[in-house]
C-alpha positions as CSV (number, residue, x, y, z in Angstrom):
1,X,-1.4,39.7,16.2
2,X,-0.1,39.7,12.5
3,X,2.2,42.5,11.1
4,X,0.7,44.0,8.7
5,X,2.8,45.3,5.1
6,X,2.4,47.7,2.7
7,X,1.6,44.8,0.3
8,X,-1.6,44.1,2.4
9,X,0.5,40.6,3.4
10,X,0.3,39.8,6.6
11,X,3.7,38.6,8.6
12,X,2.6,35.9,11.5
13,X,5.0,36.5,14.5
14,X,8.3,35.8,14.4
15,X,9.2,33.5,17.1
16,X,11.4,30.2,16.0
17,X,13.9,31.5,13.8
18,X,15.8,28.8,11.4
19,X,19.5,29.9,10.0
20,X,20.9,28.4,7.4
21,X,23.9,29.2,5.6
22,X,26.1,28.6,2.7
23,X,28.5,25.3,3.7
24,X,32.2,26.3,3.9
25,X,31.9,29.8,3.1
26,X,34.7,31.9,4.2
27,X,34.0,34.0,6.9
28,X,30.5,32.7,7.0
29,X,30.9,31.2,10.5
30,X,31.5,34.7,12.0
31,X,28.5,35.6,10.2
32,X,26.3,33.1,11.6
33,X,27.2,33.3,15.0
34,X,26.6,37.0,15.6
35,X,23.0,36.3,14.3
36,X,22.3,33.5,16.5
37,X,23.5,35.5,19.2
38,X,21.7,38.6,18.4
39,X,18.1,36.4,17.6
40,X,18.7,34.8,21.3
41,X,19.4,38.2,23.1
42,X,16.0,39.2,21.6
43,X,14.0,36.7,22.6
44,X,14.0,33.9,20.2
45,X,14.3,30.3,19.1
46,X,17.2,30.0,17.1
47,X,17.6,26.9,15.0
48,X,20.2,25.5,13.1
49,X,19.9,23.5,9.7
50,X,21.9,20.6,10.0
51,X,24.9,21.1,7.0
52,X,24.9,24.4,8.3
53,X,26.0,23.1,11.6
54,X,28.4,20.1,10.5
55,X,29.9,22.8,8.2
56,X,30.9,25.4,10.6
57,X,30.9,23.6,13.8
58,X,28.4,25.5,16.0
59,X,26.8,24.1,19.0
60,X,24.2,24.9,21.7
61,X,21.4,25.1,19.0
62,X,18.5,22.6,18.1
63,X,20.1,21.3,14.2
64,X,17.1,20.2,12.1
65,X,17.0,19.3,8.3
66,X,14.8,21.0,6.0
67,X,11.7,19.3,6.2
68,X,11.7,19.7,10.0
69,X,12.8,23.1,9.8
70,X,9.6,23.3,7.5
71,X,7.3,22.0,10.0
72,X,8.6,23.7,12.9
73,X,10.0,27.1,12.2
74,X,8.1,30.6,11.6
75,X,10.9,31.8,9.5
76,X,14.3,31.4,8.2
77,X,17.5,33.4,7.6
78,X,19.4,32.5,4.2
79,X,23.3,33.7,4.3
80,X,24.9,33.1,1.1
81,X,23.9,33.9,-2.4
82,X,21.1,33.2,-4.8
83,X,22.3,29.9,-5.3
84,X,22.2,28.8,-1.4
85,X,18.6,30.4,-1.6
86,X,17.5,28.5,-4.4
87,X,18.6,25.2,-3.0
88,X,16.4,25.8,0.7
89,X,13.5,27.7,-1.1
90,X,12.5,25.2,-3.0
91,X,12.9,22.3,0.0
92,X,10.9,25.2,2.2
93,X,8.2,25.6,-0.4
94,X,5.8,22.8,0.2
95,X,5.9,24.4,4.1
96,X,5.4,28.3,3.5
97,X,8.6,29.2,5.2
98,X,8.9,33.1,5.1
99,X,12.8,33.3,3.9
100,X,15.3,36.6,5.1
101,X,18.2,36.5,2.1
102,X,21.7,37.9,3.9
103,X,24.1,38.4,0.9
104,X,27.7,37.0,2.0
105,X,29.5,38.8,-1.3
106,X,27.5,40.9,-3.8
107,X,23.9,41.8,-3.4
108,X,21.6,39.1,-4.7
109,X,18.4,39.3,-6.7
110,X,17.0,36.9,-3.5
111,X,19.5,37.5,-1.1
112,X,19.4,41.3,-0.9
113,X,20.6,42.5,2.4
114,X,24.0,43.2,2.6
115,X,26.1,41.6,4.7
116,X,27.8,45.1,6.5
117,X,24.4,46.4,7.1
118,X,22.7,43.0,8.3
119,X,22.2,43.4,12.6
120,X,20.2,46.8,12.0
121,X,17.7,45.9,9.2
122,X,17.1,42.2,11.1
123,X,16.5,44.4,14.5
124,X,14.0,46.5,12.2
125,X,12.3,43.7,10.9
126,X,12.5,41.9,13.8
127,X,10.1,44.8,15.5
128,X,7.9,44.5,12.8
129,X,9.0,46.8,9.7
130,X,8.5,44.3,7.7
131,X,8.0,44.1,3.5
132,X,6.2,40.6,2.3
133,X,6.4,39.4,-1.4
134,X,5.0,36.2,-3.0
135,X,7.2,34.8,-5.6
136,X,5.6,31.5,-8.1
137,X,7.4,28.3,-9.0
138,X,7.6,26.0,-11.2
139,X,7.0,22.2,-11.4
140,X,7.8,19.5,-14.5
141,X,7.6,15.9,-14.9
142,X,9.6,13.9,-17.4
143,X,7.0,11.2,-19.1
144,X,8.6,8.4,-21.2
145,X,6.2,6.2,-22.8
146,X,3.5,7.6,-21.0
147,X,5.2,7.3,-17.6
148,X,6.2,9.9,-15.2
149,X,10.3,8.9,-14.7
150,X,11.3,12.3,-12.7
151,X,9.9,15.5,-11.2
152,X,11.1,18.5,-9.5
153,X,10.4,22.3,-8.5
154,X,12.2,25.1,-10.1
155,X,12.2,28.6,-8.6
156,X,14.5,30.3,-11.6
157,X,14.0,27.6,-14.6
158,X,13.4,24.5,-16.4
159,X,15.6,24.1,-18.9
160,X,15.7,21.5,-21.7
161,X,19.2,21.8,-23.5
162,X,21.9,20.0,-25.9
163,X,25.2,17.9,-24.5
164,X,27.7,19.9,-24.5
165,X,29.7,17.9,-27.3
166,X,26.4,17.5,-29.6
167,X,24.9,19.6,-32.2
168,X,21.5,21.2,-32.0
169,X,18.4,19.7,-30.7
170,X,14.6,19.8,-31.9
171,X,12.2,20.3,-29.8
172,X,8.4,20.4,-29.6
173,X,6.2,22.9,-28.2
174,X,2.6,22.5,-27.0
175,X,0.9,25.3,-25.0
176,X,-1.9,24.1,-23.3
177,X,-2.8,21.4,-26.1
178,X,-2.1,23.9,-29.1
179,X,1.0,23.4,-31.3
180,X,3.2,26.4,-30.8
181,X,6.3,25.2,-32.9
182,X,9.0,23.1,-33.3
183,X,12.1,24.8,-32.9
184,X,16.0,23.6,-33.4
185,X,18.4,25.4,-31.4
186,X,21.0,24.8,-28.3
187,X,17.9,24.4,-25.9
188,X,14.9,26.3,-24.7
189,X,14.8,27.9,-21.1
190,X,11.0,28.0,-19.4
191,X,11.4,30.6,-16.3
192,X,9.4,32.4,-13.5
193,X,8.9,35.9,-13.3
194,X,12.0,35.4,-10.3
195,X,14.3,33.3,-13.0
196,X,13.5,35.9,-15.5
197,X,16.8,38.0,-14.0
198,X,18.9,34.8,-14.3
199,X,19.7,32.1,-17.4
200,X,16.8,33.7,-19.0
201,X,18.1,37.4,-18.8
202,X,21.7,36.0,-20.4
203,X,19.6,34.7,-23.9
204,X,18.0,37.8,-24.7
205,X,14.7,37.2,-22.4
206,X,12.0,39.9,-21.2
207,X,12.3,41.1,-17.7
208,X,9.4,40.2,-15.9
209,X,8.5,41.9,-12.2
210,X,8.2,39.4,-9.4
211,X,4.4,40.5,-9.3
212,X,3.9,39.5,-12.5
213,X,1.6,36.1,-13.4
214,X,3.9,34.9,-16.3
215,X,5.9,32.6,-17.6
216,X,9.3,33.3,-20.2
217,X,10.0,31.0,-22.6
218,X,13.1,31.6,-24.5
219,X,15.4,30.1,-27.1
220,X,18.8,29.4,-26.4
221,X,20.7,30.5,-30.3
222,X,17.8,29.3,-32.3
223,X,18.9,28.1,-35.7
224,X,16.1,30.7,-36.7
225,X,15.7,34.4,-35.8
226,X,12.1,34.4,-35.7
227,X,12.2,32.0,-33.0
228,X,11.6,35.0,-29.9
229,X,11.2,35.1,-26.2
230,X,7.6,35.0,-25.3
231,X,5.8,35.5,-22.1
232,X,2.9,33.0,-21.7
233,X,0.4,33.6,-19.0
234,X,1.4,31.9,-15.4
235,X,-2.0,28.8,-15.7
236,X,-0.7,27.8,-19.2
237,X,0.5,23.8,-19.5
238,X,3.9,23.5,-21.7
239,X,4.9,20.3,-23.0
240,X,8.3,20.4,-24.4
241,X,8.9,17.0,-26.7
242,X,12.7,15.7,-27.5
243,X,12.0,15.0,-31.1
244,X,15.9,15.1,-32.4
245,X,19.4,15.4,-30.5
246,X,22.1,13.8,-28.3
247,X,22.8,13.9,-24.7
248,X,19.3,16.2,-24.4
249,X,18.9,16.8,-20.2
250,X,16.4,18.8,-18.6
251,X,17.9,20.8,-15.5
252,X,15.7,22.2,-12.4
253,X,17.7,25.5,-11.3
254,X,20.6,24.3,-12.7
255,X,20.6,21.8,-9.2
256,X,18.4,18.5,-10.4
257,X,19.3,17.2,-13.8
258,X,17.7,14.0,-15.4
259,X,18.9,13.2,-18.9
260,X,16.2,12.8,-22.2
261,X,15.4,10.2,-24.2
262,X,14.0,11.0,-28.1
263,X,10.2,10.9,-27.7
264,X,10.5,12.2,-23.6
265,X,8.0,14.9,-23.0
266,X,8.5,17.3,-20.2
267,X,5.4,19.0,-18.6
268,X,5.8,22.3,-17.1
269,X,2.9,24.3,-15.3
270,X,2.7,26.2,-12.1
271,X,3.1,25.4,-9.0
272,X,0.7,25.1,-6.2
273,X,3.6,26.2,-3.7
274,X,4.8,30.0,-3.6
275,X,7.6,31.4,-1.5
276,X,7.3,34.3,0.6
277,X,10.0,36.9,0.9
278,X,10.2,39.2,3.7
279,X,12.7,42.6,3.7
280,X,13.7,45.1,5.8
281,X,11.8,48.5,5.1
282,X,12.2,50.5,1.7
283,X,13.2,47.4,0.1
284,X,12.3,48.2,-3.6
285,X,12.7,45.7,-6.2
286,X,13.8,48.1,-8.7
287,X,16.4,49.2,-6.5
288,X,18.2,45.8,-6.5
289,X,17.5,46.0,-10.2
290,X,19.7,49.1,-10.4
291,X,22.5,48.1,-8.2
292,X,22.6,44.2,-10.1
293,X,22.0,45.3,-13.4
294,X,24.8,49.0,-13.1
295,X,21.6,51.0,-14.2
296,X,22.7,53.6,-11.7
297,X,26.4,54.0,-13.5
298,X,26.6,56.5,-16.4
299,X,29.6,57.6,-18.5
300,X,32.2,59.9,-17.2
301,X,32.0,63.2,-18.3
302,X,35.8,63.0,-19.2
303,X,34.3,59.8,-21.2
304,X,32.1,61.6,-23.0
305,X,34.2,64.1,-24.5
306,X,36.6,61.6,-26.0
């Protein structure tokens, strides 16, 4: 029987649990261990990711890379940080892995339970509490001369950008088949509603709620100020077209990186694959907003009197 969510979602059981963590993080063997332990005493099939068991040297567990862990798991527990998640999610994503984000450091915008609190909300969601989110992707293909040379998923961004010893670069814009502009700047960031909190967030772009269909597009110090974030909706086609610069590269998450030729055209569109996201209960999206983003600090009154 499926557990249902308040999001109407439903959560298939959780049997064959995968745990992956982030390799050679301090502390994180600790970490890892108590979990295993814990999913064991409660009845499950714990699995081990295979870096994640080179890296920290535990044994007795089935090790598996990610594509088998795709095919054979019902769900899998992330420790680390957003950048740990981002790595797996998007090797999980052709699969439909339902991911748990454990935080080892500061909350995450993916990784969001907190490491001191972690054996009581898995024992919650464990029994069923469970919250279930859908979050998009991204996928691009490089085409020179009318070839596809690369490709690659992106959970946060695509990003087309300058060297970093090399002035400004032109780019073209095409949204689904319509000229939007050409625009000169230091590059031009394409995110998901998810990567809208990351690279995107740090130019000047829109926050965009998880639930959201959308995609950001945003300028990174365009030679003009009219050039301004926009938020296209989540079926449109971009073609971004290297018309002028040096050293242009195109980077997938900040994690796959293929360098641009003058006349390469990147096309970006959604992807077919989601990710799921499942948190304890009460997890609120705005809540990790606060806490990330210091909404919740204020002034002290001793401040405001100066």
């Amino acid at each position: 029987m499926s557990l249902p969510t308040p999001a109407g979602l439903p959560v298939p059981p959780l049997k064959t649990i995968a745990i992956i963590g982030k390799p050679m993080a301090a502390g994180i063997a600790q970490s890892l261990s108590e979990i295993a332990d814990f999913l064991v005493a409660t009845g499950h099939d714990v699995v081990l990711e295979n870096e994640t068991a080179l890296s920290t040297g535990m044994t007795g567990y089935r090790q598996m890379t990610p594509a088998q862990i795709g095919a054979s798991v019902d769900a899998a527990i992330v420790v680390g940080g957003d950048g740990t998640m981002l790595g797996i999610a998007r090797q999980l994503a052709p699969f439909d892995v339902p991911l748990i984000g454990i935080n080892q450091g500061r909350l995450g915008f993916m990784t969001d339970i907190p490491l001191e609190r972690m054996m009581p909300l898995l024992a919650e969601m464990l029994n069923g509490k469970i919250e279930s989110e859908r979050r998009s992707l991204l996928e691009g293909v490089v085409h020179r001369d009318g070839q596809p040379v690369f490709n690659a998923l992106a959970f946060n961004d695509v990003v087309v950008s300058r060297g970093a010893g090399s002035g400004m670069v032109e780019l073209r814009v095409d949204v689904d088949g319509h000229f939007m502009y050409n625009q000169r700047s230091d590059g031009l960031i394409v995110a998901t509603p998810t990567g809208s909190t990351a690279y995107s967030l740090s130019a000047g772009g829109p926050l965009l709620h998880p639930s959201l269909g959308g995609i950001v597009l945003v300028p990174i110090a365009p030679h003009a100020l009219s050039n301004r974030p926009i938020v296209l909706p989540d079926y449109s086609e971009i073609v971004i077209t290297v018309i002028s610069g040096r050293d242009t590269g195109v980077n997938f998450d900040m994690q796959s990186l293929a360098s641009l030729q003058l006349h390469d055209r990147v096309v970006i569109r959604r992807s077919a694959h989601t990710i799921t996201f499942l948190h304890p209960p009460g997890w609120s999206y705005y809540d990790t907003l606060r806490e990330k983003l210091h909404w919740n600090e204020y002034p002290s009154v001793e401040g405001q009197l100066k």
